[in-house]
N, C-alpha and C positions, 0 to 999 in steps of 0.2 A: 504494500500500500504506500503511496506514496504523500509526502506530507503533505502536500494541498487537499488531498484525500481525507488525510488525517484530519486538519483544521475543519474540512466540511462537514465532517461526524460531528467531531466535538461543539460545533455551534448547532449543527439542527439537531441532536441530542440535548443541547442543557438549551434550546429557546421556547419561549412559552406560546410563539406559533408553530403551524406544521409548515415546516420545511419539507416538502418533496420533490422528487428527481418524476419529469412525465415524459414520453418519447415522442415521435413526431404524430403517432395516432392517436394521441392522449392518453394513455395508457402507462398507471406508473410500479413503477419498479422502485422507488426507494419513497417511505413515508416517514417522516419523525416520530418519534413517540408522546408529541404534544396531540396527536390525532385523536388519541383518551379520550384527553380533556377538553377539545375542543369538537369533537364530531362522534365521540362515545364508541368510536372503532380504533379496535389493536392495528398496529402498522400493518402486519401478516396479512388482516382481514382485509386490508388495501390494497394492498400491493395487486398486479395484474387486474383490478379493475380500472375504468375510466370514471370521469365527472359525475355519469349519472345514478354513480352509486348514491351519491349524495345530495348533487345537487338535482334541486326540484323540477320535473319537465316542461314547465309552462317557462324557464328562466335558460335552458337547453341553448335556447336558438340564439341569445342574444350575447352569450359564453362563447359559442361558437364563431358566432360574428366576431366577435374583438378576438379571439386568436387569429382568425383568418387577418384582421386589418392586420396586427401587431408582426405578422409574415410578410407582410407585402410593403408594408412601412420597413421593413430591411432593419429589424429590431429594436423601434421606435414602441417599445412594450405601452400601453395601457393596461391601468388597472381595470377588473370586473368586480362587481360589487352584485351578489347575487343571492335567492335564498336557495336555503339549503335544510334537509333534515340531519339531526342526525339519528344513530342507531333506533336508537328508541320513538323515533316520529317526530324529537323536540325540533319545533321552527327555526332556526336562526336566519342571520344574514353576515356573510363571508366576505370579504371584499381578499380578493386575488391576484398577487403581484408577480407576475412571471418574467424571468428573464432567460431567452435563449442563451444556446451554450455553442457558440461555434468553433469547428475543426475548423485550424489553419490550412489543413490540405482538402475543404469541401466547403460548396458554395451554399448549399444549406445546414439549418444546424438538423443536427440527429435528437436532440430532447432538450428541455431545459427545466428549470428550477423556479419551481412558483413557492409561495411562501402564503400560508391560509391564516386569515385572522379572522376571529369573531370582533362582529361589530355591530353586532344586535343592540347592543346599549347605545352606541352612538345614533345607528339608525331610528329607535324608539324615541330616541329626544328629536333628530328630527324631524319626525310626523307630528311629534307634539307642539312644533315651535310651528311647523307648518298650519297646524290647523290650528293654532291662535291665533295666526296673520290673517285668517280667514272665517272668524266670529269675531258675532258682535259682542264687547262685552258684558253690555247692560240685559240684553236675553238670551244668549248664547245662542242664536241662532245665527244663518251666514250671515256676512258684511256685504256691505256692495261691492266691493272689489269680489268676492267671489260670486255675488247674483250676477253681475257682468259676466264672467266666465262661464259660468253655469249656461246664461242664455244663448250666448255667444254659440257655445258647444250644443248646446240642444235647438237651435237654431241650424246649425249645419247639417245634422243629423236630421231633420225634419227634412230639410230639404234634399237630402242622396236620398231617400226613401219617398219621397213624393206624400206626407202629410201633413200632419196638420200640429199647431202648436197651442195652446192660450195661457191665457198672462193674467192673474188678478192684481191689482194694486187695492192696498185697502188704508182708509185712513180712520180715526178715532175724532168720532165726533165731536169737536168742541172741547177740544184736548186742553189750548191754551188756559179756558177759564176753568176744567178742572184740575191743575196744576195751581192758579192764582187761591182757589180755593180750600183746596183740600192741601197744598207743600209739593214740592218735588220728590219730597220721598214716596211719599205715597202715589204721586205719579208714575216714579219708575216701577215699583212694585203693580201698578196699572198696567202697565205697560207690556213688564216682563208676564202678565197673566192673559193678556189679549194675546202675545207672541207665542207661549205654549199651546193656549187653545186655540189658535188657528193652525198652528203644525200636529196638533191631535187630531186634527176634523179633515188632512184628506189625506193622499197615497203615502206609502213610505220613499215611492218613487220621484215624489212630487218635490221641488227646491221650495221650501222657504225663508224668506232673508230680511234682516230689516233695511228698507228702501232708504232712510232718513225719518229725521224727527220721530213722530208717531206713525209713519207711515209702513207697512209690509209690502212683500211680493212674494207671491207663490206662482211659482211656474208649473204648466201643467202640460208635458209632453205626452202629444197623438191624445189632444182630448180636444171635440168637438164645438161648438158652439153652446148645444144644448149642456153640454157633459161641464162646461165652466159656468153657465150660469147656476146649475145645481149643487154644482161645489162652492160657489161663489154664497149659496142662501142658506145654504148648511154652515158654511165659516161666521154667516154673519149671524143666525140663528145662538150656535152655539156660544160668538162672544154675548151677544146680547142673555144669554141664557145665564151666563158666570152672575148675571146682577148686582155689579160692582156700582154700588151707591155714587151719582153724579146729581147734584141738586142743578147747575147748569142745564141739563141737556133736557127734552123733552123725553115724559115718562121715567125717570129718575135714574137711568140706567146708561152703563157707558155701553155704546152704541159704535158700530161702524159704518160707513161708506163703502162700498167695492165697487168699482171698474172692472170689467171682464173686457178684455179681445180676445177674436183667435184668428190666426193666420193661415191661411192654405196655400201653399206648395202647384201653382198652378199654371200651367200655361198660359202667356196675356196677363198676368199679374205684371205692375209697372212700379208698387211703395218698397222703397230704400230701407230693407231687412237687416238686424231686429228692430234697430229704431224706429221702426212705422209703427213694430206691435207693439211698445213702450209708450209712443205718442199715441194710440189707439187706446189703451188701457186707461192713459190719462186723463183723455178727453171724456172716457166714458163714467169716470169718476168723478170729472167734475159737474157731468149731469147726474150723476146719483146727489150728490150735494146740493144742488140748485136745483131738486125737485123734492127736497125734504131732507135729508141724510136716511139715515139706518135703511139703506137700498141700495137695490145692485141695478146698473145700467151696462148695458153691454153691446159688443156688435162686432163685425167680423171685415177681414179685408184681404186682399189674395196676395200673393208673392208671385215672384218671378220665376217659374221653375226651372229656367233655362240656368240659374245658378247652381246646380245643387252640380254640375261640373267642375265645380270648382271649388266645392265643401271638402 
């Protein structure tokens, strides 16, 4: 054995990632014995298999793709960050540092030396800082930066599939003078009970987000005209149902407004998507207001469907 041999033992032996030797078919031949404690399999039990002992098939393709690049890039290695079981089924996530090993006398290498770390904990705080950026903090429901998104994205999808979308916007009736009234605390608590019970009262598929101020939006992908105004009278049923004491408002109760549109996915549609069905929503709410409040007003308008080429 020769000493550089030597040195390679002795550090992927005492490191507390798995150091392993993999060949050009992925396939490895030398595991650490950090493989334990990080993947819950003895080296032995590795050796002669490839990736997908471990890592998970839905994450296959995209492991595969960055070795291919990291080949062609002429050993310009990229990390893989990927999930993974291990022995026992437990989830992790691995992120994967390989470096080929080139013969001076051949123009490709024969195997190289990746190095496995758990990064489960780093990845769990980043979905968690993730999806703070993207609630709201006073209801916990989404922010406008992600109802943007949200629509955005289901918006595109509507239209590769040629249907249909709609959009409620809802507002609390006469917010300002029950805030002058009753405190701002007990407004937000207002607030945060209208935003649960409008996300109790429709799909779990459905977004809803706080739009501003007192105002919601619940999106409501492949649902009809009729199918928004019913969800639209159930959301407003149900806040009005909470009977959260408003001496302001008529009949004493805090009350909502909703705007419903829906958009259709259609040939000969000419309105500028999704901002047509946000200004549609809008308008339809401000005649639910200026025809009484605690009412839904709604109405429908087509799209361009020659877009969805380009979703």
């Amino acid at each position: 054995m020769s000493m550089n041999e030597t040195d390679f033992k002795f550090l992927a032996e005492n490191s507390a990632d798995v150091i392993c030797r993999i060949s050009a078919d992925f396939v490895l031949h030398y595991v650490s014995p950090s493989s334990w404690r990080v993947l819950g399999w003895r080296p032995e039990e590795l050796v002669g298999k490839g990736p997908s002992a471990y890592v998970i098939p839905e994450d296959m393709p995209r492991l595969l793709e960055i070795a291919r690049q990291n080949r062609s890039q002429g050993g310009a290695d990229t990390l893989a960050t990927v999930r993974a079981q291990k022995k026992d089924g437990t989830p992790i996530w691995i992120e994967i540092n390989p470096r080929e090993m080139h013969d001076p006398g051949k123009e490709e290498a024969e195997e190289a030396v990746i190095v496995m770390r758990d990064v489960t904990e780093r990845k769990l705080l980043e979905e968690k800082l993730s999806l703070l950026a993207m609630t709201d903090g006073l209801t916990g429901l989404a922010n406008r930066r992600a109802f943007d998104e949200a629509l955005e994205r289901e918006w595109k999808l509507t239209l590769r599939h040629g249907t249909q979308i709609s959009l409620l916007l809802l507002d609390i009736d006469h917010f300002k003078p029950f805030n002058d009234q009753y405190g701002h605390q007990v407004g937000d608590d207002c607030l945060r009970a209208v935003a649960q019970a409008a996300a109790g009262a429709v799909r779990a598929t459905d977004i809803v987000a706080r739009y501003g101020g007192e105002e919601l939006a619940v999106i409501l992908p492949q649902v009809d005209v009729e199918g928004a105004r019913n969800t639209a009278e159930k959301v407003r049923g149900v806040i009005e149902g909470l009977r959260i004491p408003h001496g302001g408002n008529p009949g004493g109760w805090v009350t909502v407004s909703i705007g419903a549109a829906t958009a259709l996915a259609r040939v000969g549609g000419t309105m500028r998507m999704p901002e047509g069905l946000l200004q549609a929503a809008d308008h339809a709410l401000y005649r639910a207001k200026f025809g009484g409040r605690n009412r839904v007003e709604g109405g429908m308008l087509m799209a361009p469907r020659q877009l969805a080429i380009v979703a």
